[in-house]
N, C-alpha and C positions, 0 to 999 in steps of 0.2 A: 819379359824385360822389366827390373824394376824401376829402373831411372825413371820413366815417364810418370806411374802412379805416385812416386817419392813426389818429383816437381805440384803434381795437383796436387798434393796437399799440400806443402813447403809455404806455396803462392800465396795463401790468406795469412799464413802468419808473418810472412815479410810486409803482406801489406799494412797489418795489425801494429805493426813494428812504428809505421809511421804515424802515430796515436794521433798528433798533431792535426796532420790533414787526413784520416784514418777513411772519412768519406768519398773522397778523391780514388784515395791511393784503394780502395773496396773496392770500388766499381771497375777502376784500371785490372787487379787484379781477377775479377769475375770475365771479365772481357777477356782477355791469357789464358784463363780458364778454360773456357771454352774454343780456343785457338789450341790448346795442348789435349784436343780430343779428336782432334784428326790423326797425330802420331799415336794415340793410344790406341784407336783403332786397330791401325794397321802394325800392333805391338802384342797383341791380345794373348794373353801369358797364360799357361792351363796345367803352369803346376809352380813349385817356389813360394816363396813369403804373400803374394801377390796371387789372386785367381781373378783372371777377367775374360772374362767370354763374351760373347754377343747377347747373351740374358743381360748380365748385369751392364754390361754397356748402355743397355737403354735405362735401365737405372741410373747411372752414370749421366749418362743425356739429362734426363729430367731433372735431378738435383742442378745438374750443372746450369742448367735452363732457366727454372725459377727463380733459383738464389740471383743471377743475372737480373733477371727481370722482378725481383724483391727489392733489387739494392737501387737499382733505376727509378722506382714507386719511392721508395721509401725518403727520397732524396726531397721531394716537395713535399710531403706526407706528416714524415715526424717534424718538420718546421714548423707548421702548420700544431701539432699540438702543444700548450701552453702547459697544462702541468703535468712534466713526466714524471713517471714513475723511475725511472732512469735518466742517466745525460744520453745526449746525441751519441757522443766517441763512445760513450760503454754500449750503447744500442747495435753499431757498427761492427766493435770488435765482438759481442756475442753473436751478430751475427754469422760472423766469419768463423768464430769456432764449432758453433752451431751446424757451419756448411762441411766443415773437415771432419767431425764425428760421424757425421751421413757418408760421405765419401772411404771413409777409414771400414766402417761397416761394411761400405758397399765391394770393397778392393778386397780385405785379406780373406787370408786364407786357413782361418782359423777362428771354429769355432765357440772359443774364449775371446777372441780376439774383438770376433764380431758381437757379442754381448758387450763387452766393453764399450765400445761405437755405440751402440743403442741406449746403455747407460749414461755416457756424455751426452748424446741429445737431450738427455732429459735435465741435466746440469745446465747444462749452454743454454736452452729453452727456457724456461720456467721463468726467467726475470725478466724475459722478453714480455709474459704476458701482462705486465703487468704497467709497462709503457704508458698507457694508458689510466693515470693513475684514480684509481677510485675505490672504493670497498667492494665494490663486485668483482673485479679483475684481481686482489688480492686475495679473496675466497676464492676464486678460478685459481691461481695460480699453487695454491697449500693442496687445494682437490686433485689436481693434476698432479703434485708431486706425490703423495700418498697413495692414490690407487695406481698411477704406472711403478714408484719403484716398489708398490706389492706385487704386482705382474711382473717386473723386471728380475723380481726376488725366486720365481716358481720357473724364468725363465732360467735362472742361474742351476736352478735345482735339473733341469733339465740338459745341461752343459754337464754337470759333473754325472748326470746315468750315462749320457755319453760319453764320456772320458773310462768311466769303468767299464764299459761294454766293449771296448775299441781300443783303449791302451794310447790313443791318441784324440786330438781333438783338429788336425789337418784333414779339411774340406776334403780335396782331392783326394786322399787316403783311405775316406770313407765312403763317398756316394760311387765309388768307383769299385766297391768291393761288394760283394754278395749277403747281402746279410738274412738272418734266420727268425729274427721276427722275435726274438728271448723276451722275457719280461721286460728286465730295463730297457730294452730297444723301445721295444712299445709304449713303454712307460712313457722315456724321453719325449717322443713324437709328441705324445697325449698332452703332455706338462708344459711342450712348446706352445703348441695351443692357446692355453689357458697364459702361459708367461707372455710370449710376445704378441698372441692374439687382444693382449690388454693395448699393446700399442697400434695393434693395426685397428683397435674398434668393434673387436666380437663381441656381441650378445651376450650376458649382462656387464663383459667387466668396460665398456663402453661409455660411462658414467659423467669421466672428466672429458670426452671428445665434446659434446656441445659449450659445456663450459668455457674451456681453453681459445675452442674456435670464434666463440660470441664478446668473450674480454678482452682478447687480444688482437694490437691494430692488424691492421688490413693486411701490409706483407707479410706478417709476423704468419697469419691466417692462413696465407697460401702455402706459404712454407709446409707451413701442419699437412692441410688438407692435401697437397699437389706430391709434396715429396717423404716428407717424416713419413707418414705409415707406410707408403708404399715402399722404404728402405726396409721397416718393419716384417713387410709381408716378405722381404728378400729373403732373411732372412728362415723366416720360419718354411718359406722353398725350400730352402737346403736344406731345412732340418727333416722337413718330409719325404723330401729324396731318398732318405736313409732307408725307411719300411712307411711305405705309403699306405694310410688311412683312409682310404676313401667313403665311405659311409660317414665315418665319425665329421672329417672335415666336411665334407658336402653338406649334413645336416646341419651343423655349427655355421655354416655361411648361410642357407637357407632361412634358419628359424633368423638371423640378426637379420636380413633383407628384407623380412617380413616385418619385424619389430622396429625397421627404421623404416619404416615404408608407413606404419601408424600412426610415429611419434612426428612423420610431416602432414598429416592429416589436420591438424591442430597447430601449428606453430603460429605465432606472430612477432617473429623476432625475426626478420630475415639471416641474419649470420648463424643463427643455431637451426633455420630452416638448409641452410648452405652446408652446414656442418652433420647432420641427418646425411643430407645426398653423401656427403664422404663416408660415412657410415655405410649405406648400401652400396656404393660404390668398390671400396674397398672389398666388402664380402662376395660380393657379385666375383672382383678378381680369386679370392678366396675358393670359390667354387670349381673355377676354372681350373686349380690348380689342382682342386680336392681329385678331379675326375680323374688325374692321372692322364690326360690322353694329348695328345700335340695338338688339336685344335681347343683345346682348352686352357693349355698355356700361350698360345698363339692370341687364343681370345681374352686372353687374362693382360698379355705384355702389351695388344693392341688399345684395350681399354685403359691401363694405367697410364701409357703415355698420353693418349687424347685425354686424361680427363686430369690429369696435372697441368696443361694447359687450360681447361676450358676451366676448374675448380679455380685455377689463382687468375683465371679472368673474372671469374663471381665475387672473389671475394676485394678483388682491387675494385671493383663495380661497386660493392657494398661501401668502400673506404671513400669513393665519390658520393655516393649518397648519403652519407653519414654527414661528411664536410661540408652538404648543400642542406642537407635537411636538422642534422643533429638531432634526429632520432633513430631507432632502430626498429619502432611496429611498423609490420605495412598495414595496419590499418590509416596510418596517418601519413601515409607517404600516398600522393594522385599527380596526376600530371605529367608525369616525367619524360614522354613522350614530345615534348617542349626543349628536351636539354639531348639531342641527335645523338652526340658522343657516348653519354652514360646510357639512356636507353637501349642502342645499339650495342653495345659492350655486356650488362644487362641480358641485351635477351639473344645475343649470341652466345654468351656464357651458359645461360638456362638449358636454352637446347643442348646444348655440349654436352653437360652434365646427366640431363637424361635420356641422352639416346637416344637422340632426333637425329634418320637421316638426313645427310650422308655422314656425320661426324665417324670420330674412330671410336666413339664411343658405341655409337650404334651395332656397327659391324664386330666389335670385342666381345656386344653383347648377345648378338648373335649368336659367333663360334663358341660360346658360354655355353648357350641354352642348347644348342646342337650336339655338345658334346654329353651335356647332363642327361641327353634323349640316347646315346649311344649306349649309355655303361646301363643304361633302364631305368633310372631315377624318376618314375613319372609321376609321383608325389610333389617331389623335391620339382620338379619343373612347372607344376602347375601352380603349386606356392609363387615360386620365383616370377610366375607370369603376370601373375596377379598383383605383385609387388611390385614388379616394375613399370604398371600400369597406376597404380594409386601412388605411385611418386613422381611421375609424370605429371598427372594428374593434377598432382598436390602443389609442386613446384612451379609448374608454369601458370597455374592460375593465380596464384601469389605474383608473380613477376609481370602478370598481366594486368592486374591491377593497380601495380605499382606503375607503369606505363602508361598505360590507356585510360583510366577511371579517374575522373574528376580534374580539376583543373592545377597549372603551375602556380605555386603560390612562391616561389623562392626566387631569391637574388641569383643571378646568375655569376658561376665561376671560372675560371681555366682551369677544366679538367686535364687530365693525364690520357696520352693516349694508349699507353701501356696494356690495361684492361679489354680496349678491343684489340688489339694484334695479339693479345694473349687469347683471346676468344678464336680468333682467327686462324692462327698455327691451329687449333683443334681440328677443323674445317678442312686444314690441308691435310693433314693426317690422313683425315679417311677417304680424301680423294686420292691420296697416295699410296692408300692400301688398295681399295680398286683395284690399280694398273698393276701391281707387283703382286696381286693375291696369288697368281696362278704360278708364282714362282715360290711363293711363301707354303701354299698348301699343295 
């Protein structure tokens, strides 16, 4: 049915329409948004201009989820900052277009269509980061545009071996047909990789994800971290659907899990320590996918959704501690265990992030590792074990310093309570996986 996907997107540009009260009328629109996901649901269309199924639906959730609780954040947040980089109404309206290129990706059925969507995010985005106006956030924002649309570019190259392979570039016309594995088939897969794995954060074209996530504010952050790559990774799903690569992607997620798992060993910037975790995060999902096996995309769609909540309860956390500290080392941030709200939010978010039961994080990263033991990858699982032990490691001792170590030295503010209910749905997730696991596997 297309009417329903039509209305989700339609929704932010009527609300964009009202430039005026553009803040208002966002939030009004995000709230509808999410009311018109109960009809999509039970509309879920699997062939036509439109392909939505219960995969992408929880992509669908998530975008839809964040950007809700982005535009709620953002409402005391960018008042709060004094010299933007933008106005308020243009922050508003990119975000709103920002939300429709993610969703436009996520919906059609076509794969031109869906580079296209992946392309706008990176238009929509880019002047978001910059919100925050200063000389680091304008070097974040030039870095970010250069190396995704050189990725965006190899992704393109990859959309046309498909289109010569195929005679068409219709989703459903392809993963639905047999294919024989020809050069440009293989090719395509291989160049997906490398194109849109620039956006999901693969090892090394990974470069501008700290940057992006450390200069740009807080919702802007979650946005990236919670939902943009994981649209990302949708895509390049379908794209491996076609002739499934399994070695090549399971290494490629492997070696990045390992190398983001280093680069948090060292950090002292909490937001690019937060932006690391999206990095293994992500490729962890990556892996899941690589195995080819239904507990591994099981444990891939488990993990993505808990950690788009628990990632954009980190970094609304970080946008509190920014606001009370106005710094960004955790060397210089103690005490915080004084301020209930953020600490709580804080280090329910942390756990979230890395895999602390019972989160859905946890249990994603389970059926992860469980699957990667099925196909016989016991290289690749002993790496990943390891990796996910020294980001663990890495992150909550960081977040536990920030809490517990040394005394409050700050004024006290009205926080947002956004950050812990963001923390919180993660929690429920994987209570909710529990009860329904044995229906799921």
């Amino acid at each position: 049915m297309i009417i329903v996907p039509l209305i989700i997107l339609i929704i932010p540009l009527i609300a964009s329409a009202f430039y005026k009260s553009i803040k208002n009328a966002s939030v009004a629109g995000a709230i509808l948004e999410m009311i018109m996901l109960i009809p999509l649901y039970f509309s879920l269309n699997y062939k036509g201009f439109f392909f939505i199924t219960r995969i992408n639906f929880i992509f669908i959730l998530m975008v839809s989820s964040v950007y809700l609780m982005s535009l709620l954040y953002s409402r005391k947040y960018i008042e709060g900052i004094e010299n933007r980089g933008i106005t308020e109404k243009n922050y508003y309206l990119l975000m709103n277009f920002f939300y429709i290129s993610m969703e436009f990706a996520l919906m059609v059925n076509n794969y031109g269509f869906m580079w296209v969507g992946i392309e706008t995010t990176t238009i929509s985005s880019a002047l978001l980061i910059i919100t925050e106006k200063n000389d680091a956030s304008l070097e974040a924002t030039w870095r970010y545009i250069i190396i995704v649309s050189a990725g965006v570019t190899f992704a393109f190259i990859s959309v046309i071996l498909i289109y010569y392979s195929f005679h068409t570039l219709e989703v459903t016309a392809i993963i639905y047909r047999s294919s024989t594995g020809d050069l440009p088939v293989r090719l395509a897969v291989g160049i997906a990789l490398v194109g849109f794995g620039t956006k999901v954060g693969v090892f090394p074209m990974h470069t501008w994800l700290p940057d992006a996530h450390s200069e740009g504010p807080a919702p802007v952050s979650a946005m990236f971290s919670g939902v943009l790559l994981p649209t990302a990774l949708y895509v390049l799903y379908r794209i491996y659907e076609i002739y499934p690569m399994p070695e090549i992607f399971v290494w490629a997620g492997t070696v990045s899990v390992l190398f983001a798992a280093l680069f948090l060993t060292y950090q002292h910037n909490y937001k690019r320590m937060f932006a690391y975790s999206t990095m293994e995060n992500m490729n962890m999902a990556l892996i899941g996918i690589g195995t080819g096996t239904y507990a591994g995309l099981v444990g891939s769609l488990v993990l993505l959704l808990a950690h788009s909540f628990g990632k954009a309860g980190a970094f609304y956390s970080t946008g509190e501690i920014m606001k009370i500290s106005e710094t960004k080392d955790i060397n210089n941030i103690s005490g915080f265990m004084k301020n209930k709200i953020v600490s709580s939010s804080l280090l329910i978010s942390s756990f979230a992030v890395t895999g602390t039961p019972p989160y859905g994080t946890f249990f994603g990263e389970f059926l992860i590792l469980y699957s990667v033991i099925t196909i016989h990858y016991y290289a690749q699982f002993i790496i990943i074990l390891i990796s996910i032990f020294i980001a663990f490691v890495s992150i909550n001792l960081n977040v536990s310093k920030m809490i517990f170590k040394g005394d409050y030295k700050y004024n006290e503010t009205n926080g947002s309570i956004i950050p812990l209910i963001s923390g919180i749905i993660a929690i429920f997730i994987g209570i909710v996986f529990l009860v329904i696991i044995n229906e799921i596997l």
